[in-house]
LOZAFI-199643 format. One line per field, with one value per residue: x, y, z of N, C-alpha, C in turn. Coordinates in steps of 0.1 Angstrom, whole numbers, plus 2048, in hexadecimal, padded with zeros to 3 digits. Layout:
% residues N
n_X X,...
n_Y Y,...
n_Z Z,...
ca_X X,...
ca_Y Y,...
ca_Z Z,...
c_X X,...
c_Y Y,...
c_Z Z,...
END
This chain:
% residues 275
n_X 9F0,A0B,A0F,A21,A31,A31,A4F,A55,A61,A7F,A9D,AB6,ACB,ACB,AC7,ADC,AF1,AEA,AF1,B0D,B0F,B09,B1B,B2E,B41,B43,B58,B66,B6B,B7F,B80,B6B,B59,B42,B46,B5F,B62,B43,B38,B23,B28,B35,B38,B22,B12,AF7,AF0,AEE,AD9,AC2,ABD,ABA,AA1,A91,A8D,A82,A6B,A5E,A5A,A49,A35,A2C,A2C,A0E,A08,9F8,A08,A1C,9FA,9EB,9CE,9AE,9BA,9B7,9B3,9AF,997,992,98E,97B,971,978,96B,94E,959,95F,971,986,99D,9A5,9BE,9D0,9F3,A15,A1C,A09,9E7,9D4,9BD,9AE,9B6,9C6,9E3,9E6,9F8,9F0,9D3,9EB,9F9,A00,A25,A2F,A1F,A18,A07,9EB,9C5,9B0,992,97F,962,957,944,94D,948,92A,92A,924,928,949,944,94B,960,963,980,97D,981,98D,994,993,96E,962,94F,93A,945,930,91F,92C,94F,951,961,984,9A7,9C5,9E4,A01,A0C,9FE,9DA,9BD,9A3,981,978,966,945,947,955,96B,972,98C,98B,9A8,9B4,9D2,9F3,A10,A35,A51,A63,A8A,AA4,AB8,ACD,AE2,B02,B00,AE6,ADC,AD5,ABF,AAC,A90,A8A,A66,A5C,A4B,A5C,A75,A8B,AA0,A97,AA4,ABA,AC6,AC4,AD7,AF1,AF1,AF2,B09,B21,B21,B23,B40,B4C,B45,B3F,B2B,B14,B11,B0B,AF0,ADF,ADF,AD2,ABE,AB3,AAD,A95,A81,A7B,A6F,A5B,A4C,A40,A34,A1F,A13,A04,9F7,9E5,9D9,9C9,9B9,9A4,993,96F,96D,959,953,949,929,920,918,905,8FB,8F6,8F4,90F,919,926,919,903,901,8FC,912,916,91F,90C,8EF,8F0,8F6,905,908,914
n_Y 6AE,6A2,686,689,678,671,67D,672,666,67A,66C,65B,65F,673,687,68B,695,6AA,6B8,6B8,6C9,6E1,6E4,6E2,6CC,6BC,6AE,694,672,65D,63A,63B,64C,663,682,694,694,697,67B,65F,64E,659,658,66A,672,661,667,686,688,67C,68E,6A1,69C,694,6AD,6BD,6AF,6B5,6CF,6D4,6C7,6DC,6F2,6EB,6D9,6BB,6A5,688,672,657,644,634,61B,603,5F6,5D9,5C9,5D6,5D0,5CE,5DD,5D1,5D5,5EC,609,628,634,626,628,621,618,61A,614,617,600,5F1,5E6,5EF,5E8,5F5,5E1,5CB,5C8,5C6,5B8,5BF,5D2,5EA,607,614,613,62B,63C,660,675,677,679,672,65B,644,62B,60C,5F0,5D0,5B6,5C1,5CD,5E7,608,61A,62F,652,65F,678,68E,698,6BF,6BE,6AC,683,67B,672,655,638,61B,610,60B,616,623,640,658,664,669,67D,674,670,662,654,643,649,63B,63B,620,604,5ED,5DF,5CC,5DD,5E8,5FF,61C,62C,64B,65C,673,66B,662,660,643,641,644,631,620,612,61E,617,612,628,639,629,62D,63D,65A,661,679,690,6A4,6AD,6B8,6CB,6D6,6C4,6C1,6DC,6E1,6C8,6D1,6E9,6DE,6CD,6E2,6F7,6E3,6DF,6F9,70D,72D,73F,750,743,72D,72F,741,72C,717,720,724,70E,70F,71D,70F,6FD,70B,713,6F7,6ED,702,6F6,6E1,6EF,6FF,6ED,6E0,6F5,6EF,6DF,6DE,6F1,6EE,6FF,6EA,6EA,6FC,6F3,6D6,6B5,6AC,698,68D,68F,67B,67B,684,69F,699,692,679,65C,653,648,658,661,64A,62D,612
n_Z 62F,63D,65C,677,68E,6B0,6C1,6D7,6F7,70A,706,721,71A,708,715,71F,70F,705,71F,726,70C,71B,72B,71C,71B,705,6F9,6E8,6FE,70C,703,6EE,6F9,705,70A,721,73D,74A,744,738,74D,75F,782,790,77E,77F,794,799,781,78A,7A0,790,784,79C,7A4,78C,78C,7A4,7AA,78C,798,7AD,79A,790,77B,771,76F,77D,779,784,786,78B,79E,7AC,7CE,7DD,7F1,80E,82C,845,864,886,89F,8A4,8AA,8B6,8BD,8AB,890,867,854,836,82A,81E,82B,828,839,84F,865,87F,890,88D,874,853,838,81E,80E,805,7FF,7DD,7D5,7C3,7CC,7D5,7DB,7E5,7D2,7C6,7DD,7DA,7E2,7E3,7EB,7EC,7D6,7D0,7B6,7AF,7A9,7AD,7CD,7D3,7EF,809,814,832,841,85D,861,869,874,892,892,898,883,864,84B,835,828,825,82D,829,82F,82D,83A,84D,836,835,82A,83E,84C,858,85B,852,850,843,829,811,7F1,7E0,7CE,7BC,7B5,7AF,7B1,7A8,7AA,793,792,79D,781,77B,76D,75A,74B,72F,727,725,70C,703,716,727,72E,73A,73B,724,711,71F,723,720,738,74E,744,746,763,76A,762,770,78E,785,77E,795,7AB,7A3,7A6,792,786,797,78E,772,777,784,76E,759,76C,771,757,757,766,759,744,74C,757,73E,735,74E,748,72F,73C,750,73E,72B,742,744,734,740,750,76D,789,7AC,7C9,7D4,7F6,81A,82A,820,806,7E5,7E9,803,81D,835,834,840,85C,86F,86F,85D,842,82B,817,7F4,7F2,7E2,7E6
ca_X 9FB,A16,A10,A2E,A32,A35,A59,A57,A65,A8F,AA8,AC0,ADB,ACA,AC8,AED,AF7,AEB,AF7,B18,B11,B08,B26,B3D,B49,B3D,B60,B66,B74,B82,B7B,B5F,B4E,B3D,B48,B6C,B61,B37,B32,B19,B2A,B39,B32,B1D,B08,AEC,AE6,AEB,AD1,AB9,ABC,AB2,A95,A89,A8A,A77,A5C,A5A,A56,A3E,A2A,A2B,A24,A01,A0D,9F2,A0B,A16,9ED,9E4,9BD,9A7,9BE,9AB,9B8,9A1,996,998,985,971,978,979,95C,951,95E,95C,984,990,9A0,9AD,9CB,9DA,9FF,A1A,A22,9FD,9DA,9D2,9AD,9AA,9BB,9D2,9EE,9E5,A00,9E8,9DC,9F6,9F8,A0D,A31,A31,A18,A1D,9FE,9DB,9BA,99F,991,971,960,94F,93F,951,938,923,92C,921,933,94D,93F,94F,964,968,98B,978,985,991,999,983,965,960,943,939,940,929,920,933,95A,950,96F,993,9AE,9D3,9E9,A12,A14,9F1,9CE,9B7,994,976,974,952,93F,947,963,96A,97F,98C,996,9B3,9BD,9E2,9FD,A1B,A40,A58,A72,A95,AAD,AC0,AD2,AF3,B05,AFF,ADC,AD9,ACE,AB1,AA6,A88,A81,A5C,A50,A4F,A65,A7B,A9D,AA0,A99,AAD,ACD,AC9,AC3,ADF,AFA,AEE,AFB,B18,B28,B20,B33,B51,B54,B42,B37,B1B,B0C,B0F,AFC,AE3,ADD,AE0,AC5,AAD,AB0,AA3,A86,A7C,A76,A67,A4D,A47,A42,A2A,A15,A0E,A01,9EA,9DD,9D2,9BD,9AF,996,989,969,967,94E,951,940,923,923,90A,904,8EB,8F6,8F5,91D,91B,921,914,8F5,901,8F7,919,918,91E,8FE,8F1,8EF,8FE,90F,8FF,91A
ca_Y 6B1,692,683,68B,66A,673,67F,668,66E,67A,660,664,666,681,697,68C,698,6BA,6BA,6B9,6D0,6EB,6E2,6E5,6C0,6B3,6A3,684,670,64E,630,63D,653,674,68A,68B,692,694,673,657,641,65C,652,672,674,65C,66F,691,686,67B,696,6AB,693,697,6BC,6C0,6AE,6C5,6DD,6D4,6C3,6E9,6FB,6E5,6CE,6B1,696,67C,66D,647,645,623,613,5F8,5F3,5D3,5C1,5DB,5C9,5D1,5DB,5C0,5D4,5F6,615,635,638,620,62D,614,622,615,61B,60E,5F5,5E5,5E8,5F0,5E2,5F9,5DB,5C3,5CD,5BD,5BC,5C2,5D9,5F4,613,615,617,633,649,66F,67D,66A,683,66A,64F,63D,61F,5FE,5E4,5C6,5B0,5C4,5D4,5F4,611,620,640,65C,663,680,694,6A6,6C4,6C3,69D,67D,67C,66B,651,62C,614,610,604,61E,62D,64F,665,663,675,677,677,669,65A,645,649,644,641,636,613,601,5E3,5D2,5C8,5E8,5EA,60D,623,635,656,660,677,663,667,655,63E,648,640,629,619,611,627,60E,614,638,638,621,62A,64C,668,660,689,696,6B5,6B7,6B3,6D5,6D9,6BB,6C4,6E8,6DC,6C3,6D7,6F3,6D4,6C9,6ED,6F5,6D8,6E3,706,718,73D,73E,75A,73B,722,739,741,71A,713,730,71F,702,711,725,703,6F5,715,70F,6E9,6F0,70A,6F0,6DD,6F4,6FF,6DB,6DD,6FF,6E9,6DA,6E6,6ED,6F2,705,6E6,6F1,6FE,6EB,6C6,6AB,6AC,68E,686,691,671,67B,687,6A9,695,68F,66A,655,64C,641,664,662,63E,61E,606
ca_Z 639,642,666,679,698,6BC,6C4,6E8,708,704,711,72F,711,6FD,71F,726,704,709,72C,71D,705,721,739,719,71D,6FB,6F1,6E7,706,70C,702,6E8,6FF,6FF,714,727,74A,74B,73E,73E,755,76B,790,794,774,782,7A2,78D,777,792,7A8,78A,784,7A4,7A8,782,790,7B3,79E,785,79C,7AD,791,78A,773,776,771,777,781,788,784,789,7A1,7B7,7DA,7E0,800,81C,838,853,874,88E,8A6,8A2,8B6,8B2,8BE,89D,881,866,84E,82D,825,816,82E,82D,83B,860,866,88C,89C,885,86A,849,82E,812,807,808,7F2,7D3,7D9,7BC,7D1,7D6,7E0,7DE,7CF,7CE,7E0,7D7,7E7,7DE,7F2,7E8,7D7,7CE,7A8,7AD,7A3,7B7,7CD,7D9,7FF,80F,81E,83F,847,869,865,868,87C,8A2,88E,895,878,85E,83C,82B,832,825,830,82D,837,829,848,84F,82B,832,827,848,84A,866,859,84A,859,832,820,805,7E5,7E4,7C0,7C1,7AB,7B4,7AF,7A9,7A5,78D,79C,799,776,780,763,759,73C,71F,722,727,6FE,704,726,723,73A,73D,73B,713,710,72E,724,723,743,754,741,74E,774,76A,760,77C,796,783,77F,7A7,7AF,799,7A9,78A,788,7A0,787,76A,77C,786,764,75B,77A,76C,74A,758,76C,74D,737,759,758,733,735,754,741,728,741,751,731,72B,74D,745,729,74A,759,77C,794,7B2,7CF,7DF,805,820,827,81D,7F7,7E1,7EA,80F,81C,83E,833,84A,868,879,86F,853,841,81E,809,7EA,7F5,7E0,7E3
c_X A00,A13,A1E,A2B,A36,A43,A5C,A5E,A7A,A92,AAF,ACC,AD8,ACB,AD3,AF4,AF7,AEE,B05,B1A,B17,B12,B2F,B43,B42,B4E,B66,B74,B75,B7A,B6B,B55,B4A,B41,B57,B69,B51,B36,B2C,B1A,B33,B2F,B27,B14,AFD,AE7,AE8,ADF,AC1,AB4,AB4,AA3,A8B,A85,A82,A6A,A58,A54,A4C,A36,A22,A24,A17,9FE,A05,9FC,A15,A09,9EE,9D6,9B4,9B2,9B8,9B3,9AD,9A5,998,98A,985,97B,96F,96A,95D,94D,960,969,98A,98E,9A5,9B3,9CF,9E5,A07,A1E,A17,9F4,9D7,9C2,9A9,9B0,9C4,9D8,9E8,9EB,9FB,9D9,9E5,9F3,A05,A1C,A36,A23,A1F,A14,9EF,9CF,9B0,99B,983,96F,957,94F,942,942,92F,921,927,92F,93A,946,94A,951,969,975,984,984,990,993,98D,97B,966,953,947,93A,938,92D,92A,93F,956,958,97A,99A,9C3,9DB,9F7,A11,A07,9E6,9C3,9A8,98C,979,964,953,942,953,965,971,97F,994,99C,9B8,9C5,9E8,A0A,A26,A4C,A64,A81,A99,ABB,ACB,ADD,AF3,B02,AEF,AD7,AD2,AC3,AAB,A9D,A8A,A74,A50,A54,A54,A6C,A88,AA5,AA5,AA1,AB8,ACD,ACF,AD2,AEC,AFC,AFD,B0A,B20,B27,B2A,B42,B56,B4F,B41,B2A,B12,B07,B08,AF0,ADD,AD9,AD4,AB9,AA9,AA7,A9A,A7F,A75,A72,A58,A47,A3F,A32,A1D,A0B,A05,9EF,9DF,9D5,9C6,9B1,9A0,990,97E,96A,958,954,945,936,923,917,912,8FA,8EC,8F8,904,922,918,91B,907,8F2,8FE,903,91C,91A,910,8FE,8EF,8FB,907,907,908,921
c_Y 6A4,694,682,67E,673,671,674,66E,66A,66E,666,668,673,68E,696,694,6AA,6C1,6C0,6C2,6E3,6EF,6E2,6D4,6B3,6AE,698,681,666,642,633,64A,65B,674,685,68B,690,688,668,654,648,658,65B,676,66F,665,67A,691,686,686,69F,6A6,698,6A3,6C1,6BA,6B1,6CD,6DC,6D2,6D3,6F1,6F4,6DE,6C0,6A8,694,675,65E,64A,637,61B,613,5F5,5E6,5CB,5C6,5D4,5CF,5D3,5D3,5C5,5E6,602,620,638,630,625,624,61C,612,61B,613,604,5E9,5EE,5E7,5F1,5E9,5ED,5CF,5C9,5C1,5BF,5C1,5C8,5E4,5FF,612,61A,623,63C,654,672,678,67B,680,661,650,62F,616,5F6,5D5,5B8,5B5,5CA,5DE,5FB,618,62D,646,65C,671,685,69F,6AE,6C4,6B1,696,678,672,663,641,62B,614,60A,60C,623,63B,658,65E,66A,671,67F,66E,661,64E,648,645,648,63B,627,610,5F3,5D8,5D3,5D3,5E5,5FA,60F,62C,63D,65D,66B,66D,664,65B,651,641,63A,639,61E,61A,61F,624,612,622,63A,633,626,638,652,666,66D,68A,6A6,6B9,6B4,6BA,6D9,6D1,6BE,6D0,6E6,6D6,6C8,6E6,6EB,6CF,6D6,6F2,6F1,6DC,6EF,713,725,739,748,74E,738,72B,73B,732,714,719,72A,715,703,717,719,6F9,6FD,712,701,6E6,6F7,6FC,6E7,6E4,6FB,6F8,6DD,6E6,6F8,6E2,6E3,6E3,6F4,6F7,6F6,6ED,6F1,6F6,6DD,6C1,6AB,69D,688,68A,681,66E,681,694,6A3,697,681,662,64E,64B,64D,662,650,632,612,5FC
c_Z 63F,651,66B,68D,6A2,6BB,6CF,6F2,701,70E,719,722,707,703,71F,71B,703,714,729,717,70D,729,72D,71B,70F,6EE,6F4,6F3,704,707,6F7,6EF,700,70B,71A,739,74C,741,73D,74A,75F,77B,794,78D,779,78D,7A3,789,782,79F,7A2,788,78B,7A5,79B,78A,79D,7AD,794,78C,7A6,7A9,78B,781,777,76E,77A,77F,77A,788,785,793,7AE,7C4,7E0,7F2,80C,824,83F,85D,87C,897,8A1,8AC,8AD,8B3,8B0,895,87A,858,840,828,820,81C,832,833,84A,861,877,897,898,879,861,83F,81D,812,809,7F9,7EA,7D4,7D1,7C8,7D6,7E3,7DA,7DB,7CF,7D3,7DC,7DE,7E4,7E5,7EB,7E2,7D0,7BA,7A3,7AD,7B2,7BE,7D8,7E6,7FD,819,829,83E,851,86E,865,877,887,898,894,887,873,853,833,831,82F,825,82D,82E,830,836,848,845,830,82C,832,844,857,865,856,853,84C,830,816,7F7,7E7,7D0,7C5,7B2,7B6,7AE,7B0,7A5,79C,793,793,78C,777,777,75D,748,730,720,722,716,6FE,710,724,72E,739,73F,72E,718,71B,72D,722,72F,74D,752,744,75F,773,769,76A,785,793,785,78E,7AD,7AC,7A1,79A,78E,78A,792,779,76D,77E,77A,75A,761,773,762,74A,75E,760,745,73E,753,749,731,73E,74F,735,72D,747,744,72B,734,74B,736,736,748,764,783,7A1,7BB,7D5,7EB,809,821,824,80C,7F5,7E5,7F8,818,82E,840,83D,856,86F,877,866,84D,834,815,7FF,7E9,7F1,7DC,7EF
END
């Protein structure tokens, strides 16, 4: 049986082409160009295109679509707090590293972050493996400092936690979103969409927006719109179908387990924590 090569991710000109197709505007215009009014280098195609962009991946990421994930990325050198209180909290975001009592421009969380899912922590120094933090509940704990951060908390676009008496490196698994398509007409052929099989769904969305604008039959677009949720929901399924080869587990209830990093006491202590 002949090996058939990865298709790759479509281009902005292979969606635009069927954009065109859908909107009826697939004849030859000016100066060489597809299309006489939807065309590359109209003023409205890029932030058309991007609008639809954005709203496919609302939507996938919705319907449970594990992508797009970041995995292994190191946040190094979060330092100490200066004394320790039971009132300090210390936060990283994008604009730097808040130590309970000075702004540090580094490190900062990835300017592609969405939505963060794991943290892990390491004692700088040391070359032990990352271990495991906990998202409390009901937010993070009233605790003195200690050797370990233990908790974190996603809160206004930061990630906060108690602070440690050590220097940490921290791993980071993400959700993250792709930055907008921003590229002139001439490259619209070379330049990808970055999800396999969605160009479909973009030139549906896309041609929804354009006809809208125009004054279409609301009953069209809608139909047009639907087309493109339809080969959203398809696209999605393949996705979760993917995950259902996971196993999960179901955590166990209680405290004092190997990854409870309060040992149930109330306080941060060394269970499950050897780094």
């Amino acid at each position: 049986m002949p090996a058939f090569p990865q298709l790759g991710f479509p281009t902005l000109d292979e969606t635009m082409q069927l954009v065109r197709s859908i909107v009826n505007d697939t004849f030859p215009g000016i100066a060489g160009q597809q299309g006489r009014i939807f065309t590359n280098n109209a003023p409205f195609t890029v932030p058309l295109f991007n609008s639809a962009f954005r709203k496919m991946q609302r939507k996938m990421r919705l319907e449970g679509a594990t992508f797009p994930i970041k995995d292994n990325v190191i946040l190094n050198n979060v330092t100490p707090v200066v004394t320790t209180n039971a009132n300090v909290q210390v936060s990283i975001g994008f604009d730097g590293y808040f130590d309970g009592t000075t702004m540090h421009a580094s490190p900062a969380l990835p300017s592609d972050l969405l939505q963060p899912y794991v943290l892990e922590e390491q004692s700088v120094g040391t070359g032990f493996p990352f271990q495991p933090m906990t998202q409390p509940q009901e937010g993070l704990p009233s605790v003195l400092q200690g050797a370990y951060l233990g908790y974190w908390e996603w809160r206004n676009y930061k990630i906060y936690m108690v602070g440690s008496t050590l220097v940490k490196n921290l791993r980071l698994r993400y959700q993250y979103s792709f930055a907008p398509l921003n590229v002139p007409a001439a490259d619209f052929a070379s330049t990808s969409v970055q999800v396999l099989d969605c160009q479909d769904c973009l030139a549906n969305y896309i041609a929804a927006m354009y006809g809208r604008a125009r004054g279409a039959n609301p009953k069209v677009v809608q139909d047009v719109e639907a087309e493109g949720d339809s080969c959203l929901s398809d696209m999605a399924e393949e996705y979760v179908r993917r995950s259902q080869t996971v196993q999960y587990r179901r955590l166990p209830y209680g405290a004092g387990g190997s990854n409870d990093p309060d040992g149930g006491n109330g306080t941060i202590g060394q269970s499950g924590f050897g780094a």
